[in-house]
C-alpha positions in Angstrom: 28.7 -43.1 -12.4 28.6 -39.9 -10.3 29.0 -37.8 -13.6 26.1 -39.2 -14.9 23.3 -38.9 -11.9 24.9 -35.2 -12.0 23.8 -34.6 -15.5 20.5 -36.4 -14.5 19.7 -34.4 -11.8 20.9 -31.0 -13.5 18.3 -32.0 -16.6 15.8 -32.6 -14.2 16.4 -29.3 -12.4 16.0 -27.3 -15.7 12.6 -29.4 -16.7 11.5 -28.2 -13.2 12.6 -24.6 -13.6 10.9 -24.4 -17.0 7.6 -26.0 -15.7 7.3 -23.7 -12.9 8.4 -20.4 -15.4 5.7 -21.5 -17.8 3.3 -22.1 -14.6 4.4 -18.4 -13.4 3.3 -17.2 -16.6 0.1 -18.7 -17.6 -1.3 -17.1 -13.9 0.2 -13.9 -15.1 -1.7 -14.0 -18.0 -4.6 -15.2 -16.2 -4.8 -12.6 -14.0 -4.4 -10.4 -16.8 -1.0 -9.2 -15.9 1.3 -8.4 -19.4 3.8 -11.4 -19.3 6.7 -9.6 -20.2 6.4 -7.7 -16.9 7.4 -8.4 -12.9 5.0 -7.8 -9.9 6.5 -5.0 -7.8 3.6 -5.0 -5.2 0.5 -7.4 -4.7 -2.1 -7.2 -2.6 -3.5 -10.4 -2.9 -2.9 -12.7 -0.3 -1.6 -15.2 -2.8 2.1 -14.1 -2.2 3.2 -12.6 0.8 0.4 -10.2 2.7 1.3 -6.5 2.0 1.4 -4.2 5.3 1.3 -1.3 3.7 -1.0 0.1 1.8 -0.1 3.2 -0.5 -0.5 6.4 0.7 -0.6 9.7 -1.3 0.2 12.9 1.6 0.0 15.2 -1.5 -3.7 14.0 -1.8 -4.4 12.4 1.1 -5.2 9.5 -0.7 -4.5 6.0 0.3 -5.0 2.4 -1.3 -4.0 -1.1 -1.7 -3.8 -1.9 -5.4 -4.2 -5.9 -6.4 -0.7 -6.1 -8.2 1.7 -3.5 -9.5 4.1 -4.6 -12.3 6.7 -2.9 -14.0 6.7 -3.1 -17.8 9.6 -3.9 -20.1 10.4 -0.3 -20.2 10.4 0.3 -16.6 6.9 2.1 -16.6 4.6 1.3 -13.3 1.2 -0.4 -13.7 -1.4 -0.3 -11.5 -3.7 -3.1 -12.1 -7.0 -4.4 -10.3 -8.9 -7.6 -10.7 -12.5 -7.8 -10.4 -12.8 -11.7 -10.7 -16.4 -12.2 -10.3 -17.0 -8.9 -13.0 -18.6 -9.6 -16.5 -19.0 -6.2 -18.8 -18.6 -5.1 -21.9 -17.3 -1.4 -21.1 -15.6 -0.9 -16.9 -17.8 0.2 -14.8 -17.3 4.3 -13.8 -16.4 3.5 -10.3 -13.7 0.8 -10.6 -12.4 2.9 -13.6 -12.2 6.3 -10.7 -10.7 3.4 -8.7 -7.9 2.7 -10.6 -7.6 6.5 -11.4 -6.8 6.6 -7.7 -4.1 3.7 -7.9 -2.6 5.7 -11.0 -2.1 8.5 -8.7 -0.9 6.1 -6.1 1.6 4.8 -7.7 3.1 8.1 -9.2 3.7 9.3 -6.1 5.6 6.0 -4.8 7.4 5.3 -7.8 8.1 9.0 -8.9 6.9 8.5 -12.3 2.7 9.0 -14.0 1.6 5.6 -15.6 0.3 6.1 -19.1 -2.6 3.6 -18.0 -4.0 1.0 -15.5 -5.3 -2.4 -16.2 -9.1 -3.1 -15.2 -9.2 -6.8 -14.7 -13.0 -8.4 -15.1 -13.6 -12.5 -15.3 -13.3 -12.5 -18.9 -12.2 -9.4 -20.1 -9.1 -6.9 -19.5 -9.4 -3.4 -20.4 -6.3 -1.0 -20.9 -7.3 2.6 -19.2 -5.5 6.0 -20.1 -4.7 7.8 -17.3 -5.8 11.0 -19.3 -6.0 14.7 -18.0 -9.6 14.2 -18.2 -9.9 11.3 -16.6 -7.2 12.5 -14.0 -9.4 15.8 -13.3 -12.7 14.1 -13.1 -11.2 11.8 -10.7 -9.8 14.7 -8.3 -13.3 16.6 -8.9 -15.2 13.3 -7.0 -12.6 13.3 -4.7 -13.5 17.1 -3.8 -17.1 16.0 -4.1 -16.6 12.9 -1.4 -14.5 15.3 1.3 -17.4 18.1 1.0 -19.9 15.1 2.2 -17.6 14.2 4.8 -18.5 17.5 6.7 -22.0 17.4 5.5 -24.5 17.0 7.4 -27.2 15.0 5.5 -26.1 13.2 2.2 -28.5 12.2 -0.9 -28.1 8.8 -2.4 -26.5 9.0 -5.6 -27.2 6.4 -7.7 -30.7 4.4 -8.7 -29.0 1.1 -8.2 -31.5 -1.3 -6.0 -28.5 -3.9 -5.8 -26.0 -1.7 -4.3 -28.3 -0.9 -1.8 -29.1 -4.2 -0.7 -25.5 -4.6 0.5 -25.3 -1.3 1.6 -24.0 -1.0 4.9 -26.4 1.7 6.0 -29.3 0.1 4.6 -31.3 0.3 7.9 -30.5 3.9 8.4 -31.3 5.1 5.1 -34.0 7.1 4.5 -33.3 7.1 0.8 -32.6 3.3 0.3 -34.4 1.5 -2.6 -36.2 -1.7 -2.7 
């Protein structure tokens, strides 16, 4: 009798296991993680809450990517999620934002990802980390530490909607709409 709630409870075990690994991958997928690869950092909240963000001393750059994963081949992928996001193309600024992560993640895993993944609700778009891409990114960043020490700023974009949230919207002599 004991033999037999042993196998019962060992079949159950394994219908459980595979239940939860199916589960574990149908919310990799929907987050637009690749299935075939395992979350080395998340910044999510949905797991545990990272401390730390990523910090770059070369560049002094620092970030909090949503996930990292490491595909089957060992290669690190930065990936961000933009859940509320519908486009046809990424948008310049979150692909610049995961250009950043890129970097991020090269200098704490030691290694350049080939790409990023650009999470929107219904889309997921694969970005090479290019020299182009890589220069244009370090050009902005150049660009955003001269108007650090500037003293006046322009606006620089023609976007009303951006302004409306804009946290300097009442001090902004430039803002639209």
């Amino acid at each position: 009798m004991m033999e037999i709630v042993l196998v019962v409870v060992v079949i159950i075990a394994i219908v459980i296991a595979f239940f939860l690994r199916n589960t574990g991958r149908v919310e990799q997928a929907r987050a637009g993680l690749p299935i075939d690869a395992r979350v080395v950092y998340s910044d999510t909240g949905a797991w545990e809450r990272v401390e730390k963000a990523l910090f770059s001393r070369r560049y002094r750059l620092t970030g909090k990517p949503d996930y990292v994963v490491q595909g089957e081949t060992g290669a690190m992928i930065p990936v961000e999620v933009k859940p509320n996001r519908t486009a046809r193309q990424p948008r310049h600024s979150d692909t610049m934002q995961l250009m950043a992560y890129g970097i991020l993640v090269e200098e704490k895993f030691g290694t350049r990802p080939a790409f990023g993944l650009l999470k929107y609700r219904d889309e997921v778009f694969q970005i090479a980390f290019t020299e182009e891409l890589r220069a244009e990114f370090f050009e902005i960043l150049a660009e955003m530490r001269a108007a650090r020490r500037a003293k006046n700023v322009a606006r620089s974009h023609e976007d009303p909607v951006k302004c409306r949230y804009c946290g300097y919207r009442e001090e902004c002599e430039e803002r639209l709409g």
